[in-house]
C-alpha positions in Angstrom: 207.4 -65.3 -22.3 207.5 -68.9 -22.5 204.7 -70.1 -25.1 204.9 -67.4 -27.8 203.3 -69.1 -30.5 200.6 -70.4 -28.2 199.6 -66.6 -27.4 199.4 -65.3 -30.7 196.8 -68.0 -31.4 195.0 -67.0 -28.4 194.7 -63.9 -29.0 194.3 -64.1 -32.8 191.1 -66.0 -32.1 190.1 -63.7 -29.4 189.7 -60.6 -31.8 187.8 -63.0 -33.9 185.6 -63.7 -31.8 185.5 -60.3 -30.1 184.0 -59.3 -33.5 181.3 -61.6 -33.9 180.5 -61.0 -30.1 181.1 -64.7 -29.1 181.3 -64.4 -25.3 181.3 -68.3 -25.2 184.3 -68.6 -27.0 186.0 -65.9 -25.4 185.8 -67.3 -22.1 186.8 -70.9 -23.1 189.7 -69.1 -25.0 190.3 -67.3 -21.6 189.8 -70.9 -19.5 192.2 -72.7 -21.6 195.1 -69.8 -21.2 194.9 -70.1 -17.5 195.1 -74.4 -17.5 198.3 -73.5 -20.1 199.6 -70.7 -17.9 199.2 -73.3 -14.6 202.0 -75.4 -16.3 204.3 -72.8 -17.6 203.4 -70.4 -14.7 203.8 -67.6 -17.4 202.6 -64.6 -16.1 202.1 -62.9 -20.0 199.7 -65.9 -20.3 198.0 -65.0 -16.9 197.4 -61.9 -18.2 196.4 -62.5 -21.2 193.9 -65.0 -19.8 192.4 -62.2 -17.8 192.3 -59.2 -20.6 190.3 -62.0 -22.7 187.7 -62.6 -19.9 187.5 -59.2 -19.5 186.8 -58.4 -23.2 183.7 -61.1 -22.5 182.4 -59.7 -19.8 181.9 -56.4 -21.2 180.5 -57.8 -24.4 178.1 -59.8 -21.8 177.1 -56.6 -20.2 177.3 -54.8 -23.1 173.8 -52.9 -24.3 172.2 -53.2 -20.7 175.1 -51.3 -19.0 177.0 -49.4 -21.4 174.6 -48.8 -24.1 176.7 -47.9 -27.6 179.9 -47.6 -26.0 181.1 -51.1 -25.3 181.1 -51.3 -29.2 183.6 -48.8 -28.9 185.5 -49.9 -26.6 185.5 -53.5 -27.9 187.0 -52.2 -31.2 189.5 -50.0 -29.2 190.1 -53.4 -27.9 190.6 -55.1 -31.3 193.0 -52.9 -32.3 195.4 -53.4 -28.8 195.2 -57.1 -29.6 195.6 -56.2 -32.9 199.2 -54.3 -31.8 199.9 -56.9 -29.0 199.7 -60.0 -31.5 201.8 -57.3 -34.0 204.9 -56.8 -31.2 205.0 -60.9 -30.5 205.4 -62.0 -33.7 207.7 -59.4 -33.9 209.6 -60.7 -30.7 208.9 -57.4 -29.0 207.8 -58.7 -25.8 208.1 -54.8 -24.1 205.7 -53.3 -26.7 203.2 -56.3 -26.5 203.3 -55.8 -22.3 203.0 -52.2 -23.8 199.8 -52.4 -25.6 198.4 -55.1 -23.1 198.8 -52.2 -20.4 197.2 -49.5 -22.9 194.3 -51.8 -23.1 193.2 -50.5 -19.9 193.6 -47.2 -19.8 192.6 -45.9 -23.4 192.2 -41.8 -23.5 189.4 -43.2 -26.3 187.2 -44.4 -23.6 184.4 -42.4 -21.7 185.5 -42.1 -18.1 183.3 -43.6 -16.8 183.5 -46.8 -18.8 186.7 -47.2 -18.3 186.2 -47.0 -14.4 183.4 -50.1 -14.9 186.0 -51.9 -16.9 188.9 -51.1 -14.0 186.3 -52.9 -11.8 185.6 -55.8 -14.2 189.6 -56.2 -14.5 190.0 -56.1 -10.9 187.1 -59.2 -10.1 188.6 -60.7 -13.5 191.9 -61.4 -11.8 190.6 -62.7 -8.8 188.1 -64.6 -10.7 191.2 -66.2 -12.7 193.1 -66.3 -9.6 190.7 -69.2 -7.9 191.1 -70.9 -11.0 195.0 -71.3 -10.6 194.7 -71.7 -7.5 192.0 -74.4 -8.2 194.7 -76.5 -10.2 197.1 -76.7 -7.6 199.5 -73.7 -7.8 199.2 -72.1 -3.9 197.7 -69.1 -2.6 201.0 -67.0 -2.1 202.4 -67.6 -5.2 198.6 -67.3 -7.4 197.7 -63.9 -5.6 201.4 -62.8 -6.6 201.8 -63.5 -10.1 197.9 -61.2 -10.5 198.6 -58.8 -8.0 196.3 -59.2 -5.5 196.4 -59.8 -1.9 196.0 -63.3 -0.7 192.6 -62.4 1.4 191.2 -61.5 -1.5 191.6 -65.1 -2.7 191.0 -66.4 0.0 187.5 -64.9 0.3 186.8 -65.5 -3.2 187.8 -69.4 -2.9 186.1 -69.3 0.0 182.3 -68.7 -1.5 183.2 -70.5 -4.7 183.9 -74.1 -2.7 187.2 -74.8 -4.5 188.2 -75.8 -0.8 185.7 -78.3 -0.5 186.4 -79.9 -4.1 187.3 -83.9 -2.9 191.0 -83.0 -4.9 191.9 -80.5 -2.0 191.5 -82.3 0.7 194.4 -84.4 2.3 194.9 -87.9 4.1 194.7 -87.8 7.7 198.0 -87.4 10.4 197.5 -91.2 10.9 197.3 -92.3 6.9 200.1 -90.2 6.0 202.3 -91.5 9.0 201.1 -95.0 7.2 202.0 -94.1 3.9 205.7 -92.8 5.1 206.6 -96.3 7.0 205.1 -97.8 4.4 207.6 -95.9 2.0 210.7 -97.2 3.8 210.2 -101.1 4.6 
């Protein structure tokens, strides 16, 4: 793990605002771990990006789909962070891979909860994924460091318009040709 430090302050201000409910501040907190992981290309800091979304969209759900136990769950959740924040500052990177792993599949959880959260994890790291792939890093390597396939990225860039943003598209054959003679007079 490359930004340590970094990640503990993440996630320490995730639990607090995971207790107050702040789904706002969760999912800047999540936004500004993936524009930090797009320079490091940290894949703990991907991840970590994607548990904290994940944590706000169940919060944002919360009552109207899961009525009392995504309180539950969000302190089961506390508590990994809780661990995971324990095992960095320990320098235990294994144990806080460890807890971020347990996050997901707590024996604490209803089963059925845990299958909506499965689901929310899975869009959540496509979700993230555009948004890598939104500052530059490329398809292959984004829909490798979350595990997912490339088409899945694809698809989801596809209806979000990252491909149409004005910083994705290129010069034209003949301005580029230009540009290269240009280069060497």
């Amino acid at each position: 793990m490359k930004e340590v430090k970094h990640v503990i302050s993440v996630l320490k201000n995730a639990e607090k605002a995971a207790i107050r409910e702040d789904i706002v501040a969760l999912k800047k907190l999540s936004d500004m771990t993936i524009h930090s992981s797009v320079i490091s290309q940290d894949e703990d800091n991907v991840m970590v990006a994607v548990i904290i979304y994940v944590l706000s969209k169940v919060i944002e759900r919360g009552e109207k789909y899961y009525k009392g136990d995504y309180k539950k769950y969000v302190s089961v959740y506390v508590n990994f962070i809780k661990q995971a924040v324990y095992a960095l500052e320990k320098n235990d990177e294994i144990k806080f891979r460890e807890s971020i792993k347990e996050m997901f599949s707590s024996k604490e959880l209803d089963p059925e909860l845990r299958g909506h959260i499965s689901d929310i994890f899975r869009k959540a790291k496509i979700n993230k994924a555009s948004k890598i792939y939104e500052h530059g890093i490329s398809m292959g390597k984004t829909a490798e460091i979350l595990g997912i396939s490339i088409w899945e990225l694809a698809e989801y860039s596809g209806q979000t318009g990252i491909a149409d943003s004005p910083y994705s598209k290129t010069m034209d054959i003949k301005k580029r040709v230009n540009n290269a003679v240009e280069m060497f007079k």
